[in-house]
C-alpha positions, 0 to 999 in steps of 0.5 A: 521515450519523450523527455515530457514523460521525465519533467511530468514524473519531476512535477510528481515527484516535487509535489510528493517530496517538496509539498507532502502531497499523497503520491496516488492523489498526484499521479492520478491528476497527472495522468488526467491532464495531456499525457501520452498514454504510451508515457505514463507507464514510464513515468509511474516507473521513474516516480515509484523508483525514485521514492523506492531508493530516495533514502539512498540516492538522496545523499549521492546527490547532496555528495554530487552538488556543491550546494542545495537547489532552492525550493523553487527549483525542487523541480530540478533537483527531482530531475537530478534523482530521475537521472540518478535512478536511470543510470543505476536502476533501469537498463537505459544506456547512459548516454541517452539517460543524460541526453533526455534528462538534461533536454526534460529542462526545457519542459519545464521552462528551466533551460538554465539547468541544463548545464547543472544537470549534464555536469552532475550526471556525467560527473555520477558515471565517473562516480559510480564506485564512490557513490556506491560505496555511500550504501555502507555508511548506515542501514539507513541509507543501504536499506533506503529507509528512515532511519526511525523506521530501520530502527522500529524494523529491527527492534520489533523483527530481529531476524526478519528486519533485512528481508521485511525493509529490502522486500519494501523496496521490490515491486509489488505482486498483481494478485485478483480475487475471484468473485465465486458467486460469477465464476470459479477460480479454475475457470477464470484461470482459463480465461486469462490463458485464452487471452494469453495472460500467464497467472497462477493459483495464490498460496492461501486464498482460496479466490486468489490469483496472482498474474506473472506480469501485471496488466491494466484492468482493461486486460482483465477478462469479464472486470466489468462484469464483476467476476473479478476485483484486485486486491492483495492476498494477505486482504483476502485472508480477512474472510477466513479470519471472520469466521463468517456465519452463514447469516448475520449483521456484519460491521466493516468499519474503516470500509473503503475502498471495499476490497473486503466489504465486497469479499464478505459480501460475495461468500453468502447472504449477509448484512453488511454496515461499511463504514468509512469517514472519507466521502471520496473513498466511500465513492470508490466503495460505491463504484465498486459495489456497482460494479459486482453488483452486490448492496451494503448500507453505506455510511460516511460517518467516523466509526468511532462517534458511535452515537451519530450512526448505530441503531442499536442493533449489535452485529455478529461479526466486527471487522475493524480494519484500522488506520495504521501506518501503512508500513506492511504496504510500502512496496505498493505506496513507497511515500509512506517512507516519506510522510510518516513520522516515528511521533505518528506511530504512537498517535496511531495506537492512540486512534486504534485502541479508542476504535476498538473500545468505541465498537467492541459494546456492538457485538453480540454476546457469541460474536467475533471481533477481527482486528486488522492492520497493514502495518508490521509494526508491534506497537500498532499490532500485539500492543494495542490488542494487549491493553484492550484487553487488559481492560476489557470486559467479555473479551476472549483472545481467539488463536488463529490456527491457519497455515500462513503468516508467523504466530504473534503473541497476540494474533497473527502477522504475514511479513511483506514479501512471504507468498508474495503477500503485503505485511498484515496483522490480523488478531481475532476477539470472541465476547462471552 
């Protein structure tokens, strides 16, 4: 593999690390700009697998150096990690890991690392017991997590906070939904065997499948077409918690980028409001609804500023798909480990209970309320359901009698890895 591809996944990796920068925003921009394609599924491997274990070879590297590398040379010290990462997580033979890491220095203009990074790499092969031992010292560093987050984890999750936070660092699963107003999904299965893509039915959705190896859309039969979209399985199961009635006006609030709005709109003759505040994800809603051919009306507003979008007309089905902190996702967006802060999570249910208090007067009387987040943490899930409705006028909490995720006191959770599903809470209100 050329060594471009090592000093490409250190600028990603500085500009995540070093600068806060979002790890989709910077890829994207990378892979834009002259990179072989034959590289780039090297570097999103390199880049992903550093942000995995950062919290665990972060302090073998600080053992390993006599002193901390300047901000300017972040660039170095991320190739300092892509080199640690290669000799104890990919098969790389050692030797050709040194050799192309040390030679990335040159890409970056920085021929005075080489020396550094050589030393340090093969003093890390000497090492490797010693630096393997490292793991011990905390659930932290074992786990590869912020301590704040190992904390929140175990608190809220006893018996499950070693699978949830090892199963944050596993790749995730490549799963589709089959757009049923195209295809049957027993059909579509058929077509992924003729082009010798191997995939099985998902456990819960009924539109689900999940491939065996993960392929570019490119792969993916009749994708332009619109006859299938990717999207989680613990997504999907947003349909069947709606409870969706065979006509209506359905609110998606917190839209983008239209995975479940699509999903509404493929299982019958609905009115669909997407709502969402960022305008460069409501694109993706738009490129999406293009794609499948499906309409909805479509408004870059803040959901919670009601009075600035709503006509007055109350909906029968809510579906409030919260901003949250992502913590049922990491396996898929690993800088969440990174970027978030424990002083977010609180500002977080702040948001998320003055969005479901702000949207709950547009329901009808009869109507559903399906409140969603990625996230597992309690604090953003059972506990901003349970002061709503605490205070709530008309609010009924619905059980959710499925055969997927654990009971909470307050809805229902799927824990990250379970069915090779993301971590998802799903709560459901009925107004009376």
């Amino acid at each position: 593999m050329a060594a471009d591809a090592r000093s490409t996944a250190a600028n990603v990796l500085a500009l995540v690390i070093g600068n806060g920068k979002s790890l989709d925003v910077v890829l994207e921009k990378a892979f834009k700009l002259d990179v072989d394609t034959r590289d780039r599924a090297f570097i999103q491997e390199l880049v992903y697998g550093v942000l995995r274990w950062y919290w665990r070879l972060q302090p073998q590297l600080q053992s390993l150096i006599s002193r901390p590398l300047r901000d300017r040379d972040r660039d170095v010290e991320m190739l300092l990690m892509i080199g640690l990462y290669q000799l104890q997580y990919l098969s790389t033979p050692s030797h050709a890991a040194v050799s192309a890491t040390v030679e990335a220095c040159s890409t970056l203009k920085k021929p005075w690392a080489k020396g550094l990074i050589n030393a340090t790499l093969r003093n890390a092969i000497r090492k490797s017991d010693k630096l393997g031992l490292l793991a011990s010292d905390s659930a932290a560093i074992e786990m590869a997590h912020p301590e704040w987050l190992v904390n929140l984890v175990r608190r809220d999750w006893p018996g499950h906070w070693q699978q949830l936070l090892a199963a944050n660092n596993e790749r995730p699963p490549f799963t589709l939904r089959i757009n049923e107003q195209k295809i049957s999904r027993d059909n579509y299965l058929k077509l992924l065997a003729e082009v010798g893509i191997a995939a099985t039915k998902s456990a819960h959705s009924e539109q689900g499948v999940r491939l065996e190896i993960p392929v570019g859309i490119e792969s993916l039969p009749d994708f332009d077409r619109g006859s299938v979209s990717i999207q989680d399985e613990a997504a999907q199961l947003a349909k069947t918690v709606l409870d969706l009635p065979s006509s209506g006006a359905i609110l998606d609030a917190c839209a983008a980028p239209g995975g479940k709005t699509a999903h509404i709109l493929e299982s019958g003759q609905l009115r669909v409001v997407a709502l969402d505040r960022s305008a460069q994800r409501m694109s993706l809603l738009r490129q999406s609804m293009e794609r499948l051919n499906l309409q909805a009306e479509i408004k870059v507003v803040d959901a919670i500023k009601v009075h600035d979008w709503w006509d007055g007309t109350q909906f029968d089905r809510i579906l409030l798909d919260a901003p949250c902190s992502g913590s049922g996702v990491i396996r898929r967006h690993p800088d969440i480990k990174l970027h978030r802060r424990h002083a977010d999570i609180a500002n977080l249910a702040g948001q998320q209970l003055q969005l479901i208090q702000a949207l709950w007067p547009l329901l009808k009387p009869g109507g559903k309320l399906v409140y969603a987040t990625c996230s597992i943490l309690r604090a953003e899930n059972d506990e901003v359901i349970e002061r709503f409705i605490s205070a709530a006028d008309a609010a009924d909490l619905e059980s959710i009698d499925v055969d997927w995720g654990v009971p909470t006191d307050f809805g229902r959770q799927t824990l990250t890895g379970d069915d090779h599903m993301d971590g998802f809470f799903y709560a459901r209100l009925a107004k009376h």
